[in-house]
N, C-alpha and C positions, 0 to 999 in steps of 0.2 A: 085528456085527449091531446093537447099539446105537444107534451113531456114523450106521449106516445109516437108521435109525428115526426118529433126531434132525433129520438131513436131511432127511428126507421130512418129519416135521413143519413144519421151519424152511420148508420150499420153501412148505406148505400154507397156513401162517397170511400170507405175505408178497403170494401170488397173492391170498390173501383180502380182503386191507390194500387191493388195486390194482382192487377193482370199480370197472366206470364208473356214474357217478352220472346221474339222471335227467337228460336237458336243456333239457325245460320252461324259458320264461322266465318269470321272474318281475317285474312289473311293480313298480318301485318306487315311489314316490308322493316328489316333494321334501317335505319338511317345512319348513314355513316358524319361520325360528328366533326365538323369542321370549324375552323379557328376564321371570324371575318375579318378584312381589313378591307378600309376604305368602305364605299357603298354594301350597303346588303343585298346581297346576292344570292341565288340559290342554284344549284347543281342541275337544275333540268333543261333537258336540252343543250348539253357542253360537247361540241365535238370532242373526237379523240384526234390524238399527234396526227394521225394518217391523215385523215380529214381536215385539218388541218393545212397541213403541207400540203395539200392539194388546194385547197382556196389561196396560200402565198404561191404557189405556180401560177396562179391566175393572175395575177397583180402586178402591174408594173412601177417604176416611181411616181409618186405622185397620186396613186390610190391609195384610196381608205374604205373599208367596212367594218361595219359593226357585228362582232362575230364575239362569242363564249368557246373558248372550249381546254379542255383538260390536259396536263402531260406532269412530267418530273421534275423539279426543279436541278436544275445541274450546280449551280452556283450563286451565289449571294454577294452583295457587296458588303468587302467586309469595313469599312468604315461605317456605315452606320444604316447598311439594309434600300440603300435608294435607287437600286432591281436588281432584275435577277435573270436568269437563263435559263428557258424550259425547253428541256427535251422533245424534239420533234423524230417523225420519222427518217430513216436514210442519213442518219447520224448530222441532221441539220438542229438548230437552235434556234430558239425566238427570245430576241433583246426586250423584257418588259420593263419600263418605265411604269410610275404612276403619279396621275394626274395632278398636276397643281402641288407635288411633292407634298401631298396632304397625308399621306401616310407611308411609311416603310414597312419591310419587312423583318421576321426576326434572322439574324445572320446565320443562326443554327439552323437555318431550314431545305439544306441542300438536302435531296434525297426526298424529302417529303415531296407525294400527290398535291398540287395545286389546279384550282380552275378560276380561270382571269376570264375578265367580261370587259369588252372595253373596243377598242379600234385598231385595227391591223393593218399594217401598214408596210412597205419594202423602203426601204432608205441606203444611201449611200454615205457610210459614215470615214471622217477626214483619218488621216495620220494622227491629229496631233487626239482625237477625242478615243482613238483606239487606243494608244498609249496612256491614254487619262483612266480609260476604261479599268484595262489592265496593271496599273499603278495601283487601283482601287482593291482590281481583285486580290493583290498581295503578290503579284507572278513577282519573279525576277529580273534585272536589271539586266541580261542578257536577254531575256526573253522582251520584253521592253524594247529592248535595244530593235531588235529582228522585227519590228512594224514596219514595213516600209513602203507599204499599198494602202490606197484605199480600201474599204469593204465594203459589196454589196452585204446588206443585211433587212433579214426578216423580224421586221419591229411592232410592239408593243403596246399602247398606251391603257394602262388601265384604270378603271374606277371602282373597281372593287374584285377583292379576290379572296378565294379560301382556301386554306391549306387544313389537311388533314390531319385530323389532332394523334 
């Protein structure tokens, strides 16, 4: 009677094991695979450049927000990746820095989609740091030469960013 009992157990839990599972599909979304640097970050919720540009229209010196969001990298420093210049709308750029020089980026990544998370900000940068800038970027010694203003500029600070692999 046991042995009987056992059986009919074993049968019960096994027939249990074997329900059919709903067959709803489920849509799956590709995820587009990105390279992290600095904090781990994830893509949702990134403005685009427009969007963008219109939150640095808002901003005067001396603001900061905390804002994500997405554009082109136009440029890389090429001594050793310590920012870069992301395409914005209306042919404007954003100087990103990052934070605590805890991480760089890699130099070949001009042209790559990036999304920076971090603190945005309008600054006004000197003669001598525009020329330093540009020194970096490799321009030339005429072009160097031809700094001779300040710049307002739409700045950066990031803690972590991804670029598109």
């Amino acid at each position: 009677m046991k042995k009987s009992v056992l059986i009919v157990c074993s049968v019960l839990v096994m027939a249990s094991c074997n329900t059919k599972k709903n067959d709803a599909k489920i849509e799956a979304k590709p995820e587009m695979n990105y390279a992290t640097f600095g904090d781990s970050i994830n893509a949702e919720g990134a403005l685009t450049k427009d969007e963008m540009l219109a939150k640095y229209n808002t901003l005067k010196a001396g603001d900061t927000i905390d804002v994500k969001f997405k554009a082109t990298i136009k440029d890389v420093c090429q001594k050793k990746g310590c920012w870069m210049n992301l395409v914005l709308a209306n042919e404007k750029e954003s100087f990103v820095r990052f934070k605590d020089y805890g991480f760089f980026m890699p130099k070949n990544a001009a042209g790559s989609e990036a999304i920076v998370n971090g603190k945005a900000f309008v600054s006004i940068e000197s003669i001598d740091e525009l020329k330093h800038y540009a020194k970096d970027a490799g321009k030339s010694q005429a072009a160097i030469d031809s700094i001779v203003a300040p710049k307002t500029n739409y700045s950066f600070l990031a803690n972590g960013v991804l670029i598109q692999k």
